[in-house]
N, C-alpha and C positions, 0 to 999 in steps of 0.2 A: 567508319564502318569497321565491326570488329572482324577477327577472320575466319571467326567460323559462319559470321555472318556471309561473306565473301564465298567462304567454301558451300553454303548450303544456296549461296546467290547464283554460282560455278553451273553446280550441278543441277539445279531449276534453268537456268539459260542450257544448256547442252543438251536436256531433255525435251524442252520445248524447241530448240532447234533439231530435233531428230523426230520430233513430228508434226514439225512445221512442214519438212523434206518431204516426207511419206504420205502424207494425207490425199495429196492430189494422184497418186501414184494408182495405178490400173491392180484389180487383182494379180494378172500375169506378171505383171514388171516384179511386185509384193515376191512372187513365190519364183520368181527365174532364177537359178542358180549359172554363176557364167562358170562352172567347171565340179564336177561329180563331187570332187575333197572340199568344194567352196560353202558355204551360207549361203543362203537365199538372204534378202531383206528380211523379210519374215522371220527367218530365224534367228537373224541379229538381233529383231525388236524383241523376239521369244525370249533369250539369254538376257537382252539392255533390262528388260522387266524384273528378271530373277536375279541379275548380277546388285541391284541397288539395296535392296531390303537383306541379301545375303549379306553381304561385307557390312554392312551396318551394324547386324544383330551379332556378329563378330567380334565387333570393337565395342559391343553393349557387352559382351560375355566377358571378353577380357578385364573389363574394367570392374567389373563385378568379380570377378576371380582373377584376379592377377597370377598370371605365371601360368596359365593355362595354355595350351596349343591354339592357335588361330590357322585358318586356311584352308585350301584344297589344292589339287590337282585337276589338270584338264580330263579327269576320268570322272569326276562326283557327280554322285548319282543324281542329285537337285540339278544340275546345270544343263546334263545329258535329257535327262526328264524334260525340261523346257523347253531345249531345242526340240527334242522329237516329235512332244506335239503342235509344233508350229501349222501343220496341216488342219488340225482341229480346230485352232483357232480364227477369228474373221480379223479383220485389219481394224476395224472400231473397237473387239474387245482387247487386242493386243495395246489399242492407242489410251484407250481408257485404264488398262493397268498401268501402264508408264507413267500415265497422268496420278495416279494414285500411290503412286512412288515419291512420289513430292508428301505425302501425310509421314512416311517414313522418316523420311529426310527430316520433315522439322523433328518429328516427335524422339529420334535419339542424338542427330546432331544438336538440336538447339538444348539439349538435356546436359550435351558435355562441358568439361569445364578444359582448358588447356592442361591442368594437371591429369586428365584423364585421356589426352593426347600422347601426353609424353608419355604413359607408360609404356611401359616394353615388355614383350612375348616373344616367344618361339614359337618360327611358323611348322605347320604339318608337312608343309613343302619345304627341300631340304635347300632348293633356289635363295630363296627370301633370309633365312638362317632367323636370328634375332630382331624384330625390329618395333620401332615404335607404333603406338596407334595413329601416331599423324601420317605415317610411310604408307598405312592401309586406304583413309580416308583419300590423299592426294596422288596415291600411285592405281590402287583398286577401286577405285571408285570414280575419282574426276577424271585422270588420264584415261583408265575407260573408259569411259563413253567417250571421251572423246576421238579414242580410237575407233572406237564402231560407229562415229561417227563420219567418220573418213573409210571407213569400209561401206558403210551403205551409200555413201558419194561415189564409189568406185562402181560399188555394182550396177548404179544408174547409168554412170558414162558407160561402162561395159555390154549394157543392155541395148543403150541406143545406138551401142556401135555395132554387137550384135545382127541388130533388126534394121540398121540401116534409118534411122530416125536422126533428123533433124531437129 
């Protein structure tokens, strides 16, 4: 298996385990936040939706224009945008974007070559400094979710300890 094959196998398995979790999941549980600064579920699947198709068309621009800026900050307006309307959304339409995240995924990663991994950018974020497109793919991309994949496991156990659930 080659490894981008791997990396787009990654992030189809970590997708489908983030709404493998949530599907059975009550509206209430979906929108409880366990603390005012926290995400709700909802909002993580809000961000899990927009953060895939973002960093992708990322490392599509770069590679296309080499030596261009890549990134954001926890202030961008796309990111803030999609969490906010997590209320608007229902838990099917949230779970069927995610699902349709996976067309992204093949249609730029299965597009790149390893030479087009290795190239290298300078992020907007002064964090990140210089780095390759494979650092985006496997740090912005896989590691995410698998991060909020451990966050929306937290807020489960946190709910039913919350509510006194067994």
């Amino acid at each position: 298996m080659s490894e981008f094959q791997k990396t787009i196998d990654d992030i189809h398995r970590l997708t489908d385990r983030i709404i493998e979790l949530v599907q059975p999941m009550s509206e209430e549980e979906l929108r409880w936040k366990p603390a005012d600064d926290a995400w709700s579920v909802m909002e993580i699947l809000c961000h899990v939706e927009e953060i895939i198709p973002y960093w992708l068309q990322e490392i599509q621009t770069i590679v296309q224009s080499p030596g261009s800026e890549w990134g954001r900050n926890h202030l961008h307006e796309g990111r803030l945008a999609a969490v906010a309307k997590a209320n608007q959304r229902t838990a099917t339409d949230i779970q069927e974007g995610i699902i349709g995240t996976k067309l992204v995924v093949e249609s730029i990663l299965g597009n790149l070559t390893p030479e087009d991994l290795a190239v290298e950018a300078p992020s907007r974020n002064p964090r990140w400094g210089t780095k390759p497109m494979s650092f985006v793919v496997n740090h912005l991309v896989v590691e995410h979710l698998q991060s909020h994949l451990g966050q929306i496991q937290r807020n489960m156990e946190q709910y039913t300890s919350a509510n006194h659930i067994r």
